[in-house]
PDB file with SEQRES, HELIX, SHEET and CRYST1 records, atoms N, CA, C and O in Angstrom:
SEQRES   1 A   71  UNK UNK UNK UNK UNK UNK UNK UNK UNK UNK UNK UNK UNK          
SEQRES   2 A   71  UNK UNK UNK UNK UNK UNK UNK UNK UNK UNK UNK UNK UNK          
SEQRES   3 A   71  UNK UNK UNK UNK UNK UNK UNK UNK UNK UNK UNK UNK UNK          
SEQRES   4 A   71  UNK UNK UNK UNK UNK UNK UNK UNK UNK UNK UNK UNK UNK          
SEQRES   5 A   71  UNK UNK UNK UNK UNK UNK UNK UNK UNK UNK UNK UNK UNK          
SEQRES   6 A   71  UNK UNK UNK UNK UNK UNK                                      
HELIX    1 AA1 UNK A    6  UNK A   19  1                                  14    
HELIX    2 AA2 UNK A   49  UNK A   51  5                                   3    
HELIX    3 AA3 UNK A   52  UNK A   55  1                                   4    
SHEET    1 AA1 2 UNK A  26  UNK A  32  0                                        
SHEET    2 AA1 2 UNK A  37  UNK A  43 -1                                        
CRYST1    1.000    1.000    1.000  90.00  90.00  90.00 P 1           1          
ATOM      1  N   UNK A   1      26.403  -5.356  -2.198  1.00  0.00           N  
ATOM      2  CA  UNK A   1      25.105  -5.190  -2.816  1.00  0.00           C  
ATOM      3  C   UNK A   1      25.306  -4.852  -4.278  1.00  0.00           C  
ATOM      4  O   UNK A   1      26.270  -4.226  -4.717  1.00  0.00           O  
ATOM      5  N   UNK A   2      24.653  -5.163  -4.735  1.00  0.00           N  
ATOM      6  CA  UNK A   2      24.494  -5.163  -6.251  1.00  0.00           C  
ATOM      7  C   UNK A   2      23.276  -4.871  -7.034  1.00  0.00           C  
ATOM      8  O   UNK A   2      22.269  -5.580  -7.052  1.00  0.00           O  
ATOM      9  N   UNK A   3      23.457  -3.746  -7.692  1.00  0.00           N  
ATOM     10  CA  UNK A   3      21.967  -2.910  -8.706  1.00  0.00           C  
ATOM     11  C   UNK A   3      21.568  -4.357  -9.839  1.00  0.00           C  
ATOM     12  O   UNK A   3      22.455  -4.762 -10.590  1.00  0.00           O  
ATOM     13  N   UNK A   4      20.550  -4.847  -9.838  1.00  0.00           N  
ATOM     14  CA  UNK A   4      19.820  -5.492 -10.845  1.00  0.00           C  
ATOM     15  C   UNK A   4      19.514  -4.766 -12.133  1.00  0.00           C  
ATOM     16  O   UNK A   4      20.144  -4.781 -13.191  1.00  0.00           O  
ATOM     17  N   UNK A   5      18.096  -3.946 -11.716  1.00  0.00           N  
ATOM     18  CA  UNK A   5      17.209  -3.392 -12.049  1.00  0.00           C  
ATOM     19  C   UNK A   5      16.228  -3.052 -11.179  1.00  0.00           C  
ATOM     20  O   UNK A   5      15.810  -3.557 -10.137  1.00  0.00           O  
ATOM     21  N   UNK A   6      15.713  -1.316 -12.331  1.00  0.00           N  
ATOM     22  CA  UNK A   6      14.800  -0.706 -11.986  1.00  0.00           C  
ATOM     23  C   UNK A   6      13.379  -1.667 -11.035  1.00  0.00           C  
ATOM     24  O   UNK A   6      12.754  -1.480  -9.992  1.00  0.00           O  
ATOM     25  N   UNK A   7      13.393  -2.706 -12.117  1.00  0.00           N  
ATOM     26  CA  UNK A   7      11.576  -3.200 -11.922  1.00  0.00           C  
ATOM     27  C   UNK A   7      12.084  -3.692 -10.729  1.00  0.00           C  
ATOM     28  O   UNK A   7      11.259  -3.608  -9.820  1.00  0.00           O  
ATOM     29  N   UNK A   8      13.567  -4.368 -10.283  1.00  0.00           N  
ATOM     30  CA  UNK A   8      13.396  -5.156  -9.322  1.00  0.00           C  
ATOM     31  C   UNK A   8      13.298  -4.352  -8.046  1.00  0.00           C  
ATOM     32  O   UNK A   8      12.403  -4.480  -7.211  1.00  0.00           O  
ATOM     33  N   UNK A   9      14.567  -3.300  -7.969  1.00  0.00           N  
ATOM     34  CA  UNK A   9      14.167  -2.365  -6.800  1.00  0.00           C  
ATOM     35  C   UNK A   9      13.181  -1.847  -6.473  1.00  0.00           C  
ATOM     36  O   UNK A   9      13.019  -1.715  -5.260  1.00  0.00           O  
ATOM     37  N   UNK A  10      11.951  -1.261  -7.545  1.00  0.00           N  
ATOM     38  CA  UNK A  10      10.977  -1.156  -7.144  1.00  0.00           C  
ATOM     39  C   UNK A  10       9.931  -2.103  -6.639  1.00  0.00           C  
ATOM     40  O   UNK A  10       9.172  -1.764  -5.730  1.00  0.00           O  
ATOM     41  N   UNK A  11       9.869  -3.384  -7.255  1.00  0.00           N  
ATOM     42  CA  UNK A  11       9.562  -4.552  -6.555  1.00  0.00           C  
ATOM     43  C   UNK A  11       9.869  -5.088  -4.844  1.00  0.00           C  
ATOM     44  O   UNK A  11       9.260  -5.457  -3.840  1.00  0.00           O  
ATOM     45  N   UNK A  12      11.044  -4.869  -5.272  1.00  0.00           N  
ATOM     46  CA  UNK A  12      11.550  -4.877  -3.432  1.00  0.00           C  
ATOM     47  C   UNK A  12      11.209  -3.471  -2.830  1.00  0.00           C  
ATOM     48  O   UNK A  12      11.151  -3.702  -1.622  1.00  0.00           O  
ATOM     49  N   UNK A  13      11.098  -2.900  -2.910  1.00  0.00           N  
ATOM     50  CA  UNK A  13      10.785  -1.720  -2.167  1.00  0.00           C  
ATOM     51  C   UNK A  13       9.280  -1.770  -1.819  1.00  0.00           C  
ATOM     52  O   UNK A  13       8.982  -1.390  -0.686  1.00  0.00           O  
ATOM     53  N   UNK A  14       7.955  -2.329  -2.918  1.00  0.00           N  
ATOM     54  CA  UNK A  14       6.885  -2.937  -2.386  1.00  0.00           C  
ATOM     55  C   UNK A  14       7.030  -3.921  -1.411  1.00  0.00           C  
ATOM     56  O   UNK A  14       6.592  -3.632  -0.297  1.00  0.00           O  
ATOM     57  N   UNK A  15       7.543  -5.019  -1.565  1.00  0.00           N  
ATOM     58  CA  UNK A  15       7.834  -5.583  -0.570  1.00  0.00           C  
ATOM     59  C   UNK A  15       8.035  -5.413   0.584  1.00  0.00           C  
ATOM     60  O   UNK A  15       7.305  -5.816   1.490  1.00  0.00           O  
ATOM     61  N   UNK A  16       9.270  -4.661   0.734  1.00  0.00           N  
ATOM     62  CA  UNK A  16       9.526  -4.684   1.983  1.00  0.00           C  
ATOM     63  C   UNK A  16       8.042  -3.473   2.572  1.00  0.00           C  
ATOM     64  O   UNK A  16       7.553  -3.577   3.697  1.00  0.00           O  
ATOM     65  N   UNK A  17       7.799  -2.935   2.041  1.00  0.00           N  
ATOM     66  CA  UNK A  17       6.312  -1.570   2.626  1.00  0.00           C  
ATOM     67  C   UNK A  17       5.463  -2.419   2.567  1.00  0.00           C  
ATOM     68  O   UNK A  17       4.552  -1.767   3.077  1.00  0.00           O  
ATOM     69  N   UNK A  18       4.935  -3.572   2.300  1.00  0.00           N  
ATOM     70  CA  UNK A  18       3.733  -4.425   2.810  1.00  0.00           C  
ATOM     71  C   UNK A  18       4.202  -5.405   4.009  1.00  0.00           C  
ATOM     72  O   UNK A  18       3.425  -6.004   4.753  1.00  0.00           O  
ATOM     73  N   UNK A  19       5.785  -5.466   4.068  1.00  0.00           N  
ATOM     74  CA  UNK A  19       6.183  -6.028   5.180  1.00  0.00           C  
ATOM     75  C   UNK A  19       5.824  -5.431   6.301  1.00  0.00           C  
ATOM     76  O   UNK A  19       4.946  -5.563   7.155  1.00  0.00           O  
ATOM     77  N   UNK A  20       6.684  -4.769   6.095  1.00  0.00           N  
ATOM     78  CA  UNK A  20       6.174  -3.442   7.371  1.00  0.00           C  
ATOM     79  C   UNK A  20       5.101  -3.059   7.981  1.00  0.00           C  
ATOM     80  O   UNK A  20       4.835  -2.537   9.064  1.00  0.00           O  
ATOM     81  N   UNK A  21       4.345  -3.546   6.759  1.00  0.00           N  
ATOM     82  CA  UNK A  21       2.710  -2.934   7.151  1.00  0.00           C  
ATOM     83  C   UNK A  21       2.081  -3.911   8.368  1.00  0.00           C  
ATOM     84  O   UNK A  21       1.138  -3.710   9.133  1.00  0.00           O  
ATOM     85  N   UNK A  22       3.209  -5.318   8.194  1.00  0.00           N  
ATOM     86  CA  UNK A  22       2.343  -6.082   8.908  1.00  0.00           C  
ATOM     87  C   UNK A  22       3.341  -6.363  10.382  1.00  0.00           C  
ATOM     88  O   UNK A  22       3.097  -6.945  11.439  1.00  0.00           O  
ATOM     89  N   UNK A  23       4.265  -5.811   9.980  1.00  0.00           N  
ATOM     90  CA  UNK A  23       4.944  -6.108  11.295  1.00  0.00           C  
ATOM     91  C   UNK A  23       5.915  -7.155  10.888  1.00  0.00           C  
ATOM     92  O   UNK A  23       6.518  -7.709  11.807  1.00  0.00           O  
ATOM     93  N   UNK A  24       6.161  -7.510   9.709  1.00  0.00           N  
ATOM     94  CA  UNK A  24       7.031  -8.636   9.780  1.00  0.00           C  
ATOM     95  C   UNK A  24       8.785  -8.574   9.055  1.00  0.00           C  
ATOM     96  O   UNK A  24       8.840  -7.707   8.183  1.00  0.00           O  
ATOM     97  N   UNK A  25       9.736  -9.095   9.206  1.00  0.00           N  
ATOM     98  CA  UNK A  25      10.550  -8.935   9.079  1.00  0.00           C  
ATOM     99  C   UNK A  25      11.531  -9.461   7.639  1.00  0.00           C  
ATOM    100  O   UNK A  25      12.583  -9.087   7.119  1.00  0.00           O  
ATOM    101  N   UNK A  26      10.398 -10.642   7.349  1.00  0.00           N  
ATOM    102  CA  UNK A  26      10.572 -11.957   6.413  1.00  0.00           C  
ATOM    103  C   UNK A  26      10.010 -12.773   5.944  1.00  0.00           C  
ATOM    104  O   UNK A  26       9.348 -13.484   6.701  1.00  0.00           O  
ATOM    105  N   UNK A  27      10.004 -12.997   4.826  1.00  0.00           N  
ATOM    106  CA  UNK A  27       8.767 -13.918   4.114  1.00  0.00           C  
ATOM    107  C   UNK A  27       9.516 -15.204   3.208  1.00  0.00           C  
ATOM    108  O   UNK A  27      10.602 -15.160   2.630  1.00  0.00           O  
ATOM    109  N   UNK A  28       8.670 -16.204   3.285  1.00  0.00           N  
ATOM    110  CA  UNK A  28       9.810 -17.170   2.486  1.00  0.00           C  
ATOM    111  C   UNK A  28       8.511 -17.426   1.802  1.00  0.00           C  
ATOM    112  O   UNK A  28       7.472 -17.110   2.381  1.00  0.00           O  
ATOM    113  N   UNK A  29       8.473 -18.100   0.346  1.00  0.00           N  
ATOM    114  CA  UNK A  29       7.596 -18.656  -0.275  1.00  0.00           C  
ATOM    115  C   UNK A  29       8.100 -19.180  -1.755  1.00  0.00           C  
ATOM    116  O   UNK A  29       9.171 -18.835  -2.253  1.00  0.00           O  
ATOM    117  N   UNK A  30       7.103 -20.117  -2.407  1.00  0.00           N  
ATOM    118  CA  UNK A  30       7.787 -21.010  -3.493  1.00  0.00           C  
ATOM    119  C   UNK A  30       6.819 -19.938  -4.319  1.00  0.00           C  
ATOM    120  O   UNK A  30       5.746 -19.409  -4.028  1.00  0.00           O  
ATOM    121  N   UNK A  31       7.800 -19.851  -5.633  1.00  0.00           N  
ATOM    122  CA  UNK A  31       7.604 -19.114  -6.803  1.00  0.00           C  
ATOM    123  C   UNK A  31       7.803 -20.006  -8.099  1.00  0.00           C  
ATOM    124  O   UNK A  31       8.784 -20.749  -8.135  1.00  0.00           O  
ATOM    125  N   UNK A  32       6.774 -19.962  -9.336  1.00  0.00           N  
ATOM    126  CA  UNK A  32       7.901 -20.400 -10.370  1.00  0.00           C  
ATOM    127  C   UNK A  32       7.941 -19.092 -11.821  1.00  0.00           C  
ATOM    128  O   UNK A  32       7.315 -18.176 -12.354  1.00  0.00           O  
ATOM    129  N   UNK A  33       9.302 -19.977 -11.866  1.00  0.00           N  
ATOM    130  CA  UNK A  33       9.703 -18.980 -13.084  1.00  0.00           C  
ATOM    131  C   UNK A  33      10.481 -19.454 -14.319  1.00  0.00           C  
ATOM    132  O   UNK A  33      11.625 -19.901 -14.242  1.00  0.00           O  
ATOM    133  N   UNK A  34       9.759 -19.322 -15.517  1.00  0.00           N  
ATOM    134  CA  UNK A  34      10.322 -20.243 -16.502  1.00  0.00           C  
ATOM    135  C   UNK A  34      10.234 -21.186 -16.377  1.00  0.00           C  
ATOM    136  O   UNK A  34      11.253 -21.836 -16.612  1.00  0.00           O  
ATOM    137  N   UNK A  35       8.779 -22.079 -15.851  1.00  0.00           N  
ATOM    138  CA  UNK A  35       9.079 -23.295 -15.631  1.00  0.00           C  
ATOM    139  C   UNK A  35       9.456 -24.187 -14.886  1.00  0.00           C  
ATOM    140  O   UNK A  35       9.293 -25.401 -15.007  1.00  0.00           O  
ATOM    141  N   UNK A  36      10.248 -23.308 -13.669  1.00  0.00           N  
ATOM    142  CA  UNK A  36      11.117 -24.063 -12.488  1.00  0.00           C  
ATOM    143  C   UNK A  36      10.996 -23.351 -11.080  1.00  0.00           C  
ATOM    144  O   UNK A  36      11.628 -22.314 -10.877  1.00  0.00           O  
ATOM    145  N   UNK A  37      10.220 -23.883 -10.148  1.00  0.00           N  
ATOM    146  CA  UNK A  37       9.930 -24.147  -9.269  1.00  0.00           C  
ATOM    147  C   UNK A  37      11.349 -23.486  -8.107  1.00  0.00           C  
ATOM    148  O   UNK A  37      12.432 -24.065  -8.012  1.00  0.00           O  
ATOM    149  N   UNK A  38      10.989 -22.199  -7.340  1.00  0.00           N  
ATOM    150  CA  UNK A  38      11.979 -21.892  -6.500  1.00  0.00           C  
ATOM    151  C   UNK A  38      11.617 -21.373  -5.388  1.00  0.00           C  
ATOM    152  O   UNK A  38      10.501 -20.858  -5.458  1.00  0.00           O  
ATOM    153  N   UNK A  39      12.205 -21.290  -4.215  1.00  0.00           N  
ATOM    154  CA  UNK A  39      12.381 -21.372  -3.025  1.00  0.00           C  
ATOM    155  C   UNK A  39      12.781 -19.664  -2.726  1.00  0.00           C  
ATOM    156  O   UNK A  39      13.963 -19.451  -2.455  1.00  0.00           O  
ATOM    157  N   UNK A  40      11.869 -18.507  -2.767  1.00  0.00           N  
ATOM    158  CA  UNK A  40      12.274 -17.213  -2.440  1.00  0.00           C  
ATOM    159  C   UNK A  40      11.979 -16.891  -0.970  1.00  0.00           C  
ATOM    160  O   UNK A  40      11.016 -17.149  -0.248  1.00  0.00           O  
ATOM    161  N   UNK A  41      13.141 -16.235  -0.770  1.00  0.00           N  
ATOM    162  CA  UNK A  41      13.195 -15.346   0.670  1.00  0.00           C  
ATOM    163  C   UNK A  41      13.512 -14.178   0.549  1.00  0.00           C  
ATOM    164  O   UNK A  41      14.166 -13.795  -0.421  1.00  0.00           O  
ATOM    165  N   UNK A  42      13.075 -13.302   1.603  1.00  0.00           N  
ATOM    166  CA  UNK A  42      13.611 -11.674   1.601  1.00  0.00           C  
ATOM    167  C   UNK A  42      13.790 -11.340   3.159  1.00  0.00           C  
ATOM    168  O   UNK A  42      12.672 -11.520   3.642  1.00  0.00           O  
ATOM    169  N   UNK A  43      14.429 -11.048   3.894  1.00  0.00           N  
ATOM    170  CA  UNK A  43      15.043 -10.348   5.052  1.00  0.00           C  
ATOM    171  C   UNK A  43      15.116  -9.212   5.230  1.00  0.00           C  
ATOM    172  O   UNK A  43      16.124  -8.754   4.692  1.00  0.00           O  
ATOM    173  N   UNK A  44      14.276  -8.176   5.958  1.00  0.00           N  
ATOM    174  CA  UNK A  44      14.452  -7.148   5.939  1.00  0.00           C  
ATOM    175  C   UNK A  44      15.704  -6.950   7.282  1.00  0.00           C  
ATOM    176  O   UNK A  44      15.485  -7.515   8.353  1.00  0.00           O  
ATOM    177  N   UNK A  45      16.628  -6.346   7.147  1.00  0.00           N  
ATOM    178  CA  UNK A  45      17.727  -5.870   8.147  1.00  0.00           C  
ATOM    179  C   UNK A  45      18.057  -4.604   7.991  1.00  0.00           C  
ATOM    180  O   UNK A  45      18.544  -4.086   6.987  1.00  0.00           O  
ATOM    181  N   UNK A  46      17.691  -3.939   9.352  1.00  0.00           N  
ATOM    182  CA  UNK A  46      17.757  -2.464   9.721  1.00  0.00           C  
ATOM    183  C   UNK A  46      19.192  -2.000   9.150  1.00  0.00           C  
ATOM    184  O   UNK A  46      19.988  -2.939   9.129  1.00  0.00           O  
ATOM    185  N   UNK A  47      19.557  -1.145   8.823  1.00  0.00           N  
ATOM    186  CA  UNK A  47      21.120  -0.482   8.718  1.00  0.00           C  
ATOM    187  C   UNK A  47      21.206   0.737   9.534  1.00  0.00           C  
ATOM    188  O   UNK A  47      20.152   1.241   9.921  1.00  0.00           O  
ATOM    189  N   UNK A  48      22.230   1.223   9.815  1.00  0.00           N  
ATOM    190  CA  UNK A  48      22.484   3.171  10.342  1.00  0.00           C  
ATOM    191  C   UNK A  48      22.247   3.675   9.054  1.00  0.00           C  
ATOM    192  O   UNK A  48      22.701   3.284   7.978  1.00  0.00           O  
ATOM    193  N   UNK A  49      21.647   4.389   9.249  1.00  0.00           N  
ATOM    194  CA  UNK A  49      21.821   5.835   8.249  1.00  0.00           C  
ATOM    195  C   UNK A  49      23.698   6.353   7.952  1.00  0.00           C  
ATOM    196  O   UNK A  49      24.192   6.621   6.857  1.00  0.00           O  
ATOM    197  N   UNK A  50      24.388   6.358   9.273  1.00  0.00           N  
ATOM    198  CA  UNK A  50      25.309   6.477   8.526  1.00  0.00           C  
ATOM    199  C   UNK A  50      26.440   5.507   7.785  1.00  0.00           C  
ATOM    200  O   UNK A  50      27.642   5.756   7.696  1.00  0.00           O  
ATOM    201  N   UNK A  51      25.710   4.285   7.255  1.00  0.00           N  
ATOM    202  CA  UNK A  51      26.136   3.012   7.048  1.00  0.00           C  
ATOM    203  C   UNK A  51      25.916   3.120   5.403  1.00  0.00           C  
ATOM    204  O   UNK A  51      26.611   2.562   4.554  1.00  0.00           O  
ATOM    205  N   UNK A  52      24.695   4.037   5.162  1.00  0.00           N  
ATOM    206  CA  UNK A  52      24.301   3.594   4.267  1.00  0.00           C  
ATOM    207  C   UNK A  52      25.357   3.760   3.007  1.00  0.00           C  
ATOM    208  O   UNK A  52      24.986   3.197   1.978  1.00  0.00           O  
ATOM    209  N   UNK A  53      26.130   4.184   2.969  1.00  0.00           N  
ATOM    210  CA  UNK A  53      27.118   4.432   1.657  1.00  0.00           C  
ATOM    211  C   UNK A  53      28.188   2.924   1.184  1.00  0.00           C  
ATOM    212  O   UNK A  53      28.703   2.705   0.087  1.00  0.00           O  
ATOM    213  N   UNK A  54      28.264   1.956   2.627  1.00  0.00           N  
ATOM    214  CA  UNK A  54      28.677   1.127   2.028  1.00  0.00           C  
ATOM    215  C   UNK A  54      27.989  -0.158   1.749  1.00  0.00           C  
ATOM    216  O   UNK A  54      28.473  -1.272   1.549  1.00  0.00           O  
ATOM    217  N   UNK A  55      26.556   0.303   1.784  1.00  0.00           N  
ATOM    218  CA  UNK A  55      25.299  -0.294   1.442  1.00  0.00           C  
ATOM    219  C   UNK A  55      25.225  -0.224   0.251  1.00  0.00           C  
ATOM    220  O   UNK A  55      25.048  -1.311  -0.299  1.00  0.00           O  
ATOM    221  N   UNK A  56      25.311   0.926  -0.600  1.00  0.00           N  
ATOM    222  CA  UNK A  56      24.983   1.288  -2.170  1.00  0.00           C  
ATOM    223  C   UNK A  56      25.466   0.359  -3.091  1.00  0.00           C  
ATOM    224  O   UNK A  56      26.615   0.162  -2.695  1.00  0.00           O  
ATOM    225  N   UNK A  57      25.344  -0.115  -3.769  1.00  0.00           N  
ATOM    226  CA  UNK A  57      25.755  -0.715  -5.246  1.00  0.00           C  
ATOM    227  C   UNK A  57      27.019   0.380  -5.913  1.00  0.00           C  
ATOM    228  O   UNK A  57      26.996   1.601  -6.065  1.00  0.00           O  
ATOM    229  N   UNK A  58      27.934  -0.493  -6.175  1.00  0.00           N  
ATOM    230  CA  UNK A  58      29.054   0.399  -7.114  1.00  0.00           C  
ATOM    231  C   UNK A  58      28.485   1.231  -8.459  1.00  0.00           C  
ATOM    232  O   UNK A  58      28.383   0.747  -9.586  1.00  0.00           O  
ATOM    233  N   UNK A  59      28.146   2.585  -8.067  1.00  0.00           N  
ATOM    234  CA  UNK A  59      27.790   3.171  -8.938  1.00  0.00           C  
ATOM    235  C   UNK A  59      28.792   4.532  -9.030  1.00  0.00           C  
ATOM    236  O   UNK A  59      29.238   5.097  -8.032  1.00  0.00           O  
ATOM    237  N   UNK A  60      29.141   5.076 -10.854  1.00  0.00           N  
ATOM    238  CA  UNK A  60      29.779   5.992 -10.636  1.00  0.00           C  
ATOM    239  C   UNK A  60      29.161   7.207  -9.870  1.00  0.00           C  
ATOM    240  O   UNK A  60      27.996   7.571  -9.706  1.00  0.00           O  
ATOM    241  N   UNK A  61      30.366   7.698  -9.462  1.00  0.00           N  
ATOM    242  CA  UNK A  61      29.668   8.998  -8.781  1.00  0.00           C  
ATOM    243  C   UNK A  61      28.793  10.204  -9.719  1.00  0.00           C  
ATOM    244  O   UNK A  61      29.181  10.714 -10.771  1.00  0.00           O  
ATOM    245  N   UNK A  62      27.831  10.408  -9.173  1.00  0.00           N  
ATOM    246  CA  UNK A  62      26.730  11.517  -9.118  1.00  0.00           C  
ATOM    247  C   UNK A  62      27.347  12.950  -9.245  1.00  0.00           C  
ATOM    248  O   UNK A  62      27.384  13.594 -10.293  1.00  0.00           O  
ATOM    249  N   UNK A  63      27.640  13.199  -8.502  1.00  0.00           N  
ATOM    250  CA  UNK A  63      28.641  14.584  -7.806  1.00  0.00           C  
ATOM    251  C   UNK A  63      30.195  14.414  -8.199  1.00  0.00           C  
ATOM    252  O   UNK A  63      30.997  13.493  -8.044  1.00  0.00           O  
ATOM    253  N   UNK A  64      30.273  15.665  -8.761  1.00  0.00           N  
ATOM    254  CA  UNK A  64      32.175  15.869  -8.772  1.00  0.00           C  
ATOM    255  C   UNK A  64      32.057  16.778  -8.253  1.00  0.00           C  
ATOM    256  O   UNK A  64      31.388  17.732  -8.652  1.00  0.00           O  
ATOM    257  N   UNK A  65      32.782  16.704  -7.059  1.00  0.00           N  
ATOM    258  CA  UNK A  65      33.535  17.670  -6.051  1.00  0.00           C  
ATOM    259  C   UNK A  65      34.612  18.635  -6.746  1.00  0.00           C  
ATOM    260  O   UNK A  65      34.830  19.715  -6.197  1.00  0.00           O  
ATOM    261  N   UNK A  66      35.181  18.362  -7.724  1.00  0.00           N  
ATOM    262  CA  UNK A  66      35.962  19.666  -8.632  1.00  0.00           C  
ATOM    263  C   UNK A  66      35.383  20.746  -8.471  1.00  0.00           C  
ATOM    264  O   UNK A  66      34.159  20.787  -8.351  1.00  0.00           O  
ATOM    265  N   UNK A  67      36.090  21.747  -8.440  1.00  0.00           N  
ATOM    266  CA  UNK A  67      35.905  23.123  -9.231  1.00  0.00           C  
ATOM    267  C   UNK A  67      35.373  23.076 -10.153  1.00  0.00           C  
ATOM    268  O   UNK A  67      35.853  22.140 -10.794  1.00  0.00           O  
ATOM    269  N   UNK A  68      34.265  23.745 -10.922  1.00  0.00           N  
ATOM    270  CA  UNK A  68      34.094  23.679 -12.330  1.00  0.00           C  
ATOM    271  C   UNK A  68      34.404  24.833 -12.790  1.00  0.00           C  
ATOM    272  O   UNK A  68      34.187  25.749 -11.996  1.00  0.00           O  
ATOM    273  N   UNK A  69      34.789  25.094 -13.683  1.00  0.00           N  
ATOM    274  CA  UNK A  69      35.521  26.252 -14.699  1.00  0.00           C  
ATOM    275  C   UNK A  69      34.391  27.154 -15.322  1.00  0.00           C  
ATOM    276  O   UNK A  69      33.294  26.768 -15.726  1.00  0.00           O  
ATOM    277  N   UNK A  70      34.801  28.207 -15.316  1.00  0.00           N  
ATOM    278  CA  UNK A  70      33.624  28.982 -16.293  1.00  0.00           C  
ATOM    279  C   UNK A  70      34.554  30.005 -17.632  1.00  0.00           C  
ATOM    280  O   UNK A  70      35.539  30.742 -17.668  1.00  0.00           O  
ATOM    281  N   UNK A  71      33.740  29.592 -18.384  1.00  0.00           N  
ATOM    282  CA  UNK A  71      34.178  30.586 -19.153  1.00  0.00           C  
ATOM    283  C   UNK A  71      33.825  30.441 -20.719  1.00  0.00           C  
ATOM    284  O   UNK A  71      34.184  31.308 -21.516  1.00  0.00           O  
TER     285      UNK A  71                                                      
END                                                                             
């Protein structure tokens, strides 16, 4: 998986919550963009919760587990 962008994750994240709303799993439909005519799909597929870490997009880590020093 791979981070785009903000607008898009939040875009997909509408998505998939109006999916849901209806019960459905997947939507295919023609879009255009710039001019050119395309063929979009989205799949929603369940994961584990404890799956989700090798779900994430390569991002540096958040958290350092170090010691931090004071002084």
């Amino acid at each position: 998986m791979s981070f785009i962008s903000d607008a898009i994750e939040m875009a997909l994240t509408r998505i998939t919550k109006q999916l849901l709303e209806h019960d459905a799993h997947n939507a295919t439909s023609l879009v255009c963009a710039q001019g050119e005519f395309y063929r979009a799909e989205i799949r929603l597929e369940r994961i584990d919760p404890a799956d989700i870490a090798r779900h994430l997009p390569d991002v540096p880590a958040l958290v350092n587990d170090a010691p931090h020093e004071q002084g």
